[in-house]
C-alpha positions in Angstrom: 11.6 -6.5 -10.5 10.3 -4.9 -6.9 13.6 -3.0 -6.7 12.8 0.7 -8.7 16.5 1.1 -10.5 15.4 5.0 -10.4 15.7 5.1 -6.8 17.9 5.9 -4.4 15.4 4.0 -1.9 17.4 0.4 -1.6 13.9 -0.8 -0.2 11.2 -3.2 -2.3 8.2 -1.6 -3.4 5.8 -2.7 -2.1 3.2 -4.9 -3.8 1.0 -2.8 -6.3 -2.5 -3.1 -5.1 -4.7 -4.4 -7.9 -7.7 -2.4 -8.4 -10.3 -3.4 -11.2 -12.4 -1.0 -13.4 -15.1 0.7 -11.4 -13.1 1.0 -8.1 -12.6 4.5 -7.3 -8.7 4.3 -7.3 -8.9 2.8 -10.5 -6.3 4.5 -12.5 -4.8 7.1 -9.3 -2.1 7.3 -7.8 -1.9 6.4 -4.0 -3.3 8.9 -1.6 -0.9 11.3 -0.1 2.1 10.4 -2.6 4.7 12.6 -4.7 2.7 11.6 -8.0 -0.6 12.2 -6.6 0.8 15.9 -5.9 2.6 16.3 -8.9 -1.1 15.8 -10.7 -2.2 18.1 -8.1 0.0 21.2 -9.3 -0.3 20.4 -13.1 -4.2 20.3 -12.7 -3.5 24.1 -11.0 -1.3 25.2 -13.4 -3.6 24.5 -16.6 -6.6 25.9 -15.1 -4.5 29.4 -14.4 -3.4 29.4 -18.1 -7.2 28.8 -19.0 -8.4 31.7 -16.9 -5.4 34.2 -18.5 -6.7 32.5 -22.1 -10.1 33.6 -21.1 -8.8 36.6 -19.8 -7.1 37.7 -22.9 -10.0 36.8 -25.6 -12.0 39.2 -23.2 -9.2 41.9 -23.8 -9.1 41.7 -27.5 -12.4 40.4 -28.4 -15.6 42.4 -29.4 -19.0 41.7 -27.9 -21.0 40.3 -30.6 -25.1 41.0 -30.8 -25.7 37.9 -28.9 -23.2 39.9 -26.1 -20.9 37.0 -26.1 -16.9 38.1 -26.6 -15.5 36.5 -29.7 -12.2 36.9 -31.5 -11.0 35.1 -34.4 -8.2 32.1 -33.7 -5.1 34.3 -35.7 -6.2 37.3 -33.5 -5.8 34.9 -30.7 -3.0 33.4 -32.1 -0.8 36.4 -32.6 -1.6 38.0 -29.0 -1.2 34.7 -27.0 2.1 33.5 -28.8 4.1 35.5 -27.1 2.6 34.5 -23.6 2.1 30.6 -24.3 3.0 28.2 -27.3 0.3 26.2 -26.5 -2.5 27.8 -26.8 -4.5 25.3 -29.1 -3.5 22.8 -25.9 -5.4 25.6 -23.7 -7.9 26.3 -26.4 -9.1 22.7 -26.2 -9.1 22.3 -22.3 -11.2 25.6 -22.4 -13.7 24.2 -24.8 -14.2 20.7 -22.7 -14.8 23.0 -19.5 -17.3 24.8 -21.7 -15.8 28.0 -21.5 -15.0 28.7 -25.0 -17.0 27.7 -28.6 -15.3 27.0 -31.8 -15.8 24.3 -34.8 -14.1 21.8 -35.8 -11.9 19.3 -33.6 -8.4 21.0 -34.0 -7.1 24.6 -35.8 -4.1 24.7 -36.9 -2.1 28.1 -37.7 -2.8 29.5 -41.2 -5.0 27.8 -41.9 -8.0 28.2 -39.1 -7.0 31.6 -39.0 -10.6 32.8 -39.7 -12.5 30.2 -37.6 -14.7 32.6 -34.8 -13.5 31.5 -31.1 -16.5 32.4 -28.8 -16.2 33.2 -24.6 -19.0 31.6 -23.4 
């Protein structure tokens, strides 16, 4: 079970080290590998589509009394669709990084079409 059948490598892996909960490589990939880099790039990548999300409810959005930019999500929808199909995946990254406000847990097309997205 040490031989990786997805490798060209004819090597062992090496034993897994066994960390516990708590230990700061709980959960990480080793330190200077392929997968650690791979995380690396997608981590990038999402944070560039957040800023262009951000970028775009700026564009189209009006500054409300409380001079906040808001938009509504089938404005959004219909102007970031043809850039990205995943723009509720962006939508919710945004809102954990507090960038953006909206309510409820998901929207869905149709029928959150109304729901007010806010650029904090």
């Amino acid at each position: 079970q040490r031989k990786n059948p997805f490798s060209s490598d004819d090597r062992l892996a090496a034993k897994p080290a066994h960390t516990h909960r708590g230990d700061p490589t709980y959960g990480r990939p080793p330190e200077g590998s392929r997968t650690e880099q791979r995380g690396k790039d997608a981590h990038s990548h999402v944070g560039k589509e957040v800023e262009e999300l951000c970028s775009i409810i700026r564009r189209t959005g009006e500054v409300g009394e409380d001079g906040h930019v808001s938009v509504t999500f089938g404005q959004l929808f219909e102007t970031y669709v043809t850039i990205s199909n995943k723009v509720v995946g962006i939508l919710l990254r945004a809102r954990k990084h507090g960038l953006v406000h909206f309510e409820g847990e998901m929207l869905w097309q149709g029928k959150d079409d109304d729901v007010v997205i806010t650029l904090l």
